[in-house]
LUMDO-380082 format. One line per 10 residues: number of its first residue (from 1); their letters; for each residue x, y, z of C-alpha. Coordinates in pm, 1 decimal. Layout:
// LUMDO-380082
NUM	a	X/Y/Z ~ ...
//
This chain:
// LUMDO-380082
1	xxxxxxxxxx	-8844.5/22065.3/3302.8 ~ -9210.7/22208.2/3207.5 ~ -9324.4/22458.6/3442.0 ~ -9703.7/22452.5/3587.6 ~ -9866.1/22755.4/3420.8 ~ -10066.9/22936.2/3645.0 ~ -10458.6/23003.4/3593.5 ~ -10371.9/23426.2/3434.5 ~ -10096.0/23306.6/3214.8 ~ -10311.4/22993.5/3029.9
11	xxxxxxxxxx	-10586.2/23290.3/3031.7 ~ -10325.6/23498.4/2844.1 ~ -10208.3/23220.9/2637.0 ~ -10576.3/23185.6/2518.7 ~ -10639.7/23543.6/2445.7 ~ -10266.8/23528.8/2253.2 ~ -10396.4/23252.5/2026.3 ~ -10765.9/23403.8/1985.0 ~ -10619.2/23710.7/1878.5 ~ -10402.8/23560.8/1608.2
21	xxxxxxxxxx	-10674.7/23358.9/1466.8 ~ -10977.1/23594.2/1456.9 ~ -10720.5/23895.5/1374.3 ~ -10571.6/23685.5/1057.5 ~ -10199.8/23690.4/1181.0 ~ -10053.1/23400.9/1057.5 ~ -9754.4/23411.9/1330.3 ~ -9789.7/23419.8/1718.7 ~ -9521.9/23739.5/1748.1 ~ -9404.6/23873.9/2116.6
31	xxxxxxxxxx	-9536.2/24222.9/1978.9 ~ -9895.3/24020.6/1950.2 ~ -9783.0/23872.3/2286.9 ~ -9753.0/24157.4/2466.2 ~ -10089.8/24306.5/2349.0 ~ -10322.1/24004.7/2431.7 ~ -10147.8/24011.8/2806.3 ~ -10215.8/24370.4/2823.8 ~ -10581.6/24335.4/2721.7 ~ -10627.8/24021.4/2944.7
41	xxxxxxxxxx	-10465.4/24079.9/3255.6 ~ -10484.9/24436.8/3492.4 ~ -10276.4/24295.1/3791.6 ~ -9950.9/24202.1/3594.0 ~ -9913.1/24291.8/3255.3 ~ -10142.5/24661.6/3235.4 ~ -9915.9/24858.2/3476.2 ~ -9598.5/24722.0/3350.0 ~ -9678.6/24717.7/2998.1 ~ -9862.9/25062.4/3013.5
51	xxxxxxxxxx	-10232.5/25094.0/2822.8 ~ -10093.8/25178.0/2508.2 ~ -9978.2/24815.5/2457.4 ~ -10324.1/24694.4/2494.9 ~ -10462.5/24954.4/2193.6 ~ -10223.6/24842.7/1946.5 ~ -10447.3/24532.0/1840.7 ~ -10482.3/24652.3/1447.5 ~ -10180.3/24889.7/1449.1 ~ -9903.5/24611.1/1379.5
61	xxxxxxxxxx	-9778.5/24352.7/1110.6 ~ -9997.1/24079.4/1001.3 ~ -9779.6/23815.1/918.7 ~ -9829.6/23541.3/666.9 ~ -9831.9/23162.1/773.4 ~ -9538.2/22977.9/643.3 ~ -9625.1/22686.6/448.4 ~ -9552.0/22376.4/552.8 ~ -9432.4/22433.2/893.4 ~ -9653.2/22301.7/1195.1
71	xxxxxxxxxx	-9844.0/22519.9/1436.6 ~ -9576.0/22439.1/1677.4 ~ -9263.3/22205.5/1669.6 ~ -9351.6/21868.9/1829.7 ~ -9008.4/21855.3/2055.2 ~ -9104.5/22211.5/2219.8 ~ -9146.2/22181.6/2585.9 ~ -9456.0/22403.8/2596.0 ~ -9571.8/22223.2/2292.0 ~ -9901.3/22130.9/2478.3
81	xxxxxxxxxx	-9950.0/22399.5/2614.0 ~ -9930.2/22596.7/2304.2 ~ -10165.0/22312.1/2131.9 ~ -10393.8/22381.7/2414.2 ~ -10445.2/22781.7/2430.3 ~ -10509.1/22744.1/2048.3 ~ -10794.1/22480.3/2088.8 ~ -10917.4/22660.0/2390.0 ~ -10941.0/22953.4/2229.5 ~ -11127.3/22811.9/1913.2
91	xxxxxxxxxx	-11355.4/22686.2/2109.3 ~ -11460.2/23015.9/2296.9 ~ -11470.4/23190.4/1961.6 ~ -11798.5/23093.6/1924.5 ~ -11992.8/23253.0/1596.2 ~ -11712.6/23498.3/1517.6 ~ -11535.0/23395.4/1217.0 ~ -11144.5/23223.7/1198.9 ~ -10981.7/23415.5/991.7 ~ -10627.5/23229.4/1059.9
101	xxxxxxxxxx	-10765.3/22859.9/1196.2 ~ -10451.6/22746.3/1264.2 ~ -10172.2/23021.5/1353.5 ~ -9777.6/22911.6/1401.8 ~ -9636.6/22963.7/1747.5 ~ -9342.7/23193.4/1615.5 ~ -8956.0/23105.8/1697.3 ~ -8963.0/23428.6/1886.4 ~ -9283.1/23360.8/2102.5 ~ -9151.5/23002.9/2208.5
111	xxxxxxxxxx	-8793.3/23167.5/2264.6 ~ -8990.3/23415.7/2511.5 ~ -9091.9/23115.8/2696.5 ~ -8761.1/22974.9/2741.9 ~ -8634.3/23336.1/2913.0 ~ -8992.5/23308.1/3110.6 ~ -8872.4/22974.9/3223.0 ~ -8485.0/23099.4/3285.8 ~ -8639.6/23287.8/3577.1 ~ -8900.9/23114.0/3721.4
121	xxxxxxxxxx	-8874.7/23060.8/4112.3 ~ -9007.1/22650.2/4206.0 ~ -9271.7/22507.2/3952.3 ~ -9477.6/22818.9/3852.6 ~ -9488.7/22966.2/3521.3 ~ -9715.6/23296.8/3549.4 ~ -9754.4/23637.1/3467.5 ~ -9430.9/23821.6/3607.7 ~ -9197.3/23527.9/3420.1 ~ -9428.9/23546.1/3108.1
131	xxxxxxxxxx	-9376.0/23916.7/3114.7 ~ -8994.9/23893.5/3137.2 ~ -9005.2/23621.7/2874.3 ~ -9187.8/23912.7/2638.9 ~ -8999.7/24185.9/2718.3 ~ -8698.5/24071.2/2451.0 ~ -8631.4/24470.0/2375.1 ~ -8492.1/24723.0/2508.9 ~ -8737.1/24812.1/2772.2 ~ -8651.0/24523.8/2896.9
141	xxxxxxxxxx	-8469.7/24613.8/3211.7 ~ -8689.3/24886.3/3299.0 ~ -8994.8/24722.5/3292.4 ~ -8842.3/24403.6/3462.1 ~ -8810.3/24659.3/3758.8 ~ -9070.6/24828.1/3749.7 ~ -9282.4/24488.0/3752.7 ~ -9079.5/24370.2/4088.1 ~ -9070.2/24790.4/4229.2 ~ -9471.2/24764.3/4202.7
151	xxxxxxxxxx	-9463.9/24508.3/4503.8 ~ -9694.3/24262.6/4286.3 ~ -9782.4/23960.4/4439.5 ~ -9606.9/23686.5/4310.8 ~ -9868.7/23460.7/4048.7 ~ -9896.2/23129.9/4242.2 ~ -10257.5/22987.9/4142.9 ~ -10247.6/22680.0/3984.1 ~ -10413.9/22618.5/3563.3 ~ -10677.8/22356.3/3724.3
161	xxxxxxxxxx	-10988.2/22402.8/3446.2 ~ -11235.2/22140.7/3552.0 ~ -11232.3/22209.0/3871.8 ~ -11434.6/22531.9/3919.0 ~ -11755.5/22360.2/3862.3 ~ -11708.4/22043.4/4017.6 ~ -11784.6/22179.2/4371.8 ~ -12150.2/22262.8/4334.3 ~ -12240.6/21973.8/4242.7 ~ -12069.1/21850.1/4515.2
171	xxxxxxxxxx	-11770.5/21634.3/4394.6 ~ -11527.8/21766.6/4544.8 ~ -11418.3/22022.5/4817.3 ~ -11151.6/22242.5/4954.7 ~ -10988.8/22170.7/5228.3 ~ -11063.2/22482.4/5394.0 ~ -11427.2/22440.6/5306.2 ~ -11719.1/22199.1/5248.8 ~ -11945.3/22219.3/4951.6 ~ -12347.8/22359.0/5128.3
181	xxxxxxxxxx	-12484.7/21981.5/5112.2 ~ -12801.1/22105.9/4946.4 ~ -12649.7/22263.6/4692.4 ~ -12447.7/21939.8/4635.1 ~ -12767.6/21746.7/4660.6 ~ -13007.7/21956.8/4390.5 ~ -12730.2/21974.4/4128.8 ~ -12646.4/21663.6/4140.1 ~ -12953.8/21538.6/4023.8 ~ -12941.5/21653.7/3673.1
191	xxxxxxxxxx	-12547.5/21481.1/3659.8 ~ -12625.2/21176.3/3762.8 ~ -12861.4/20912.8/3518.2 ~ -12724.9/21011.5/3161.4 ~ -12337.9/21089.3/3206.2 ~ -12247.1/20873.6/3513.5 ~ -12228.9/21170.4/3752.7 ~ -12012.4/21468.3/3771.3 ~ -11669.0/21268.6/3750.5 ~ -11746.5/21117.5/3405.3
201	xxxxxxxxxx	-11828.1/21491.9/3305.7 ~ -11491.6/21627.7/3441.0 ~ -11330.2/21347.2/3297.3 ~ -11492.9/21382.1/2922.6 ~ -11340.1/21701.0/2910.4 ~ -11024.8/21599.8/3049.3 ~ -10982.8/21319.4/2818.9 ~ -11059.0/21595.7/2510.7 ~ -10785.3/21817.3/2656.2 ~ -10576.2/21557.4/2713.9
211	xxxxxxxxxx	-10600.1/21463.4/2310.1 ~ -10529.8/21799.9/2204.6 ~ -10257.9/21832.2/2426.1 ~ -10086.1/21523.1/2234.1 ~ -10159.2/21670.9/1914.7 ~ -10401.7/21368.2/1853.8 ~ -10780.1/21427.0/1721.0 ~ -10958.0/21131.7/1868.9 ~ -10968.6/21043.9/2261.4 ~ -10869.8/20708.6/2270.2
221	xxxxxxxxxx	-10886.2/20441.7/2569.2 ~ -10510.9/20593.6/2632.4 ~ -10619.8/20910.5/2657.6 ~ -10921.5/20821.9/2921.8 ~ -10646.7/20678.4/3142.8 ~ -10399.0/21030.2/3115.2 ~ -10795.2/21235.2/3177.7 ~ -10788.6/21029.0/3494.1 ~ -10390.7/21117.2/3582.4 ~ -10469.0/21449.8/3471.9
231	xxxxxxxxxx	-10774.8/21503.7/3746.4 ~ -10563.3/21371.6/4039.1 ~ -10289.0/21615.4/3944.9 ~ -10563.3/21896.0/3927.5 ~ -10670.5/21816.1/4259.1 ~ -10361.1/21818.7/4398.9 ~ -10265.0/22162.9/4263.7 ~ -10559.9/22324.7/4407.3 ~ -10539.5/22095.7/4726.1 ~ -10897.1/22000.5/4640.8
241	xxxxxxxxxx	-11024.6/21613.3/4764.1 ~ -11325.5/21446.8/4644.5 ~ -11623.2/21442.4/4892.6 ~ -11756.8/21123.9/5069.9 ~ -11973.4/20966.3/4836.8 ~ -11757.7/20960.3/4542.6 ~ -11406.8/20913.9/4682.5 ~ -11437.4/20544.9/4771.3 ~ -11480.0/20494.8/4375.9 ~ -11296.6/20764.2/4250.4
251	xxxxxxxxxx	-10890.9/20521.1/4341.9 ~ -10852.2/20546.0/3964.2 ~ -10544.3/20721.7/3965.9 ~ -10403.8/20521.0/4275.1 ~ -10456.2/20255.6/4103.4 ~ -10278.1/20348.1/3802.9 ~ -9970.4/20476.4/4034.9 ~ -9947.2/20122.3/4135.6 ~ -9896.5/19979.7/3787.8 ~ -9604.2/20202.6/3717.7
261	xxxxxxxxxx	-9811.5/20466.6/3527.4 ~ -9744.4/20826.5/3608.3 ~ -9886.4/21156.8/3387.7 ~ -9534.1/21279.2/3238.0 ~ -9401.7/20923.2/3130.1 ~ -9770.2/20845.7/3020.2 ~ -9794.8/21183.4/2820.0 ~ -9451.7/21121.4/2639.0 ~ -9539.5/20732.1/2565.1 ~ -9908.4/20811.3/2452.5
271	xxxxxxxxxx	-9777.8/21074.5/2196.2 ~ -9721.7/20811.9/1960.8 ~ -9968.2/20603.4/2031.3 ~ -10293.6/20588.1/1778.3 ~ -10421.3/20254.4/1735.8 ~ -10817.2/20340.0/1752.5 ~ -11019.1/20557.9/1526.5 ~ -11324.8/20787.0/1581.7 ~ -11647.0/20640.8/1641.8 ~ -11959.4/20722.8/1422.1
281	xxxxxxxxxx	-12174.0/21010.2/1526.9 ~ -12478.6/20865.8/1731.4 ~ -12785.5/21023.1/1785.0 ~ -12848.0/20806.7/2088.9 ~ -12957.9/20986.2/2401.9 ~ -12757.4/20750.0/2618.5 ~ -12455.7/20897.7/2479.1 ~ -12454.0/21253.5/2485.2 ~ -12113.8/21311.3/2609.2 ~ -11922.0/21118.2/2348.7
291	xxxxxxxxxx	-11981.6/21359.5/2091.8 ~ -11776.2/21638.7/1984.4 ~ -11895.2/21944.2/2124.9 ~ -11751.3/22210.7/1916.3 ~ -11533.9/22116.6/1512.1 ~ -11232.6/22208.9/1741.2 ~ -11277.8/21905.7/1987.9 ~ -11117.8/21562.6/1934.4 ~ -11395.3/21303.7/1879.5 ~ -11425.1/20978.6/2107.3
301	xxxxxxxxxx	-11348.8/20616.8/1948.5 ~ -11555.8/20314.4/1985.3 ~ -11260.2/20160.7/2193.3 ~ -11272.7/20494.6/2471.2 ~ -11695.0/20516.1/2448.5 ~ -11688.3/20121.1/2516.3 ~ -11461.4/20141.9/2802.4 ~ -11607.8/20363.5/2976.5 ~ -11997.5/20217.5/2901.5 ~ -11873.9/19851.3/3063.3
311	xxxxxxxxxx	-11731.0/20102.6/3343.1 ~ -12080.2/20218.2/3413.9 ~ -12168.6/19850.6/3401.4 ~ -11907.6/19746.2/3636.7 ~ -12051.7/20030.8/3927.6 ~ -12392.2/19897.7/3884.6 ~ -12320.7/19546.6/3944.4 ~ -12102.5/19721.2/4266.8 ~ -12437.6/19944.2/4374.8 ~ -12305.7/20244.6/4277.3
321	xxxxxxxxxx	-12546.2/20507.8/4107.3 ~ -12263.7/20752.9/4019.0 ~ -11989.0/20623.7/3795.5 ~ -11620.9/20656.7/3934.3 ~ -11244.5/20669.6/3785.0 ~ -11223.5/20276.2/4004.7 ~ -11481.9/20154.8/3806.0 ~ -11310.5/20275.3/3458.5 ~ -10983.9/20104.8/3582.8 ~ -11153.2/19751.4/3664.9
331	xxxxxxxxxx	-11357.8/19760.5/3367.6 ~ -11005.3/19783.4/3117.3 ~ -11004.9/19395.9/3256.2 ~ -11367.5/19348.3/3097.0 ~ -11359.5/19538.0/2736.2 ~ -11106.4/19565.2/2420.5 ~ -10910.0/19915.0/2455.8 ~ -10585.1/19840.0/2267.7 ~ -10416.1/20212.8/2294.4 ~ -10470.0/20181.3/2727.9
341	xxxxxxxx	-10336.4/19845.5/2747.7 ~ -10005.3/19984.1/2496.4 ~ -9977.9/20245.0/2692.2 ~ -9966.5/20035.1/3012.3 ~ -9720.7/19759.4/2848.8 ~ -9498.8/20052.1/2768.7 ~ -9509.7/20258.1/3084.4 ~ -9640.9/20003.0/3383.0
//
């Protein structure tokens, strides 16, 4: 079973693949491992690693990529995780140049993951299991103890990445707390005309994630239907709900449930799946989320940007000014998207 990483250890998974790319290291090692965790995160990995694992960035072994093998075997359980940490951090590099674009995930590194996993207590995989995963020396023991003699908290908070800016704009809320209604009501105004409202924009970048995460460079129509899996598991991790105006035609996922279609059997039958290819490039205003946003990011196919354009026709002829995941359901009834309705003939 794949565990749910937790918000620090995708951070550190990030920083691990930044690291090997902009550093030139052609192999993800547990000695580059344990570096990036120390550099990244001062709650977990600083104390028990000590500060002279974070200041050994240029003291250790570049080594070269072997040819022909692929940045990380396909059958891996944390293969999409892996694929995601790498596009994540390509994406955040900004101006700085790649040295290594496309670093393997070493047989050690995904071996450390396995011993991460071995001890893991219920779904979570974060920072005290990553650390124990890294620790394959031996300091092992030692360090093990001193991590759990520290009286750290255990690492509990949920990887959830579109999330953090859906609530000003008022999209969703915590249970605990509701979103300040003007804030909600100011924001939202510059979501709503061009991109559908702040749902489609979650969802584009869900459905890009979701892509990479398959190893697949294109969003497809599939791969809008796992986005809209992949936001209802989101908001269930952080116990987030959406707020009154956009829950009524935000069912998307509900309504997927009820055709058989969950995210894990969906992810594993979409893998294979590539039936549409990328759209164009289009300078059209209307469309300014469709295009790729950095050379790392999967690019949307005329299938996936026509779906969801007769969804936003489909909430207009309902009276709805902000698009919802309902509306991107109903419209698969209305508009060609060959890869969704695979997908559902294989998994509903």
């Amino acid at each position: 079973m794949t565990l749910v990483l937790t918000q620090t250890a995708a951070e550190v998974l990030r920083v691990i693949a930044y690291h090997a790319m902009v550093d030139g290291h052609g192999v993800v090692t547990t000695a580059l491992a344990r570096m990036a965790a120390a550099r990244t995160d001062p709650v977990w990995a600083l104390p028990v690693l000590g500060r002279g694992a974070a200041e050994t960035r240029y003291r250790f072994l570049r080594l070269p990529r072997p040819p022909d093998e692929p940045p990380v075997e396909p059958s891996f359980r944390y293969a999409a995780e892996l694929r995601e940490a790498r596009w994540r951090a390509a994406a955040g590099a900004g101006e700085e140049p790649l040295v290594m674009p496309d670093p393997v995930w070493g047989k050690e590194f995904c071996a450390a993951l396995d011993r991460a996993e071995s001890v893991a207590v219920g779904r979570w995989l974060g920072m005290p299991e990553l650390l124990f995963g890294l620790l394959d020396g031996p300091d092992t023991a030692p360090a093990w103890q001193r991590l759990h003699a520290g009286g750290f908290a255990a690492d509990t908070t949920p990887y959830a990445p579109y999330f953090a800016g859906a609530e000003p704009l008022g999209a969703i809320e915590t249970r605990e707390a509701a979103t300040t209604p003007w804030v909600s009501r100011v924001l939202g105004r510059f979501r709503e005309p061009a991109t559908g409202g702040p749902i489609f924009v979650m969802l584009e970048q869900e459905a890009r994630r979701q892509a990479v995460r398959l190893g697949h460079d294109v969003v497809q129509s599939s791969t809008v239907l796992l986005a809209i899996l992949g936001l209802d598991e989101q908001m269930r991790l952080t116990d987030c709900h959406f707020t009154g105006r956009y829950w009524r035609t935000n069912d998307g996922a509900a309504r997927l449930a009820a055709r058989g279609l969950t995210l894990e059997a969906a992810r594993r039958a979409a893998e294979p799946i590539v039936l549409e290819r990328a759209a164009p490039p289009s300078g059209d205003p209307a469309r300014p989320m469709f295009g790729a946003g950095t050379p790392a990011d999967p690019v949307w196919t005329r299938e996936a940007i026509a779906l969801l354009t007769e969804a936003g026709r489909v909430a207009r002829r309902n009276g709805a000014k902000a698009y919802g995941t309902t509306h991107i359901v109903a419209a698969l009834a209305e508009t060609p998207a060959p890869a969704a309705q695979r997908l559902l003939a294989v998994v509903g």
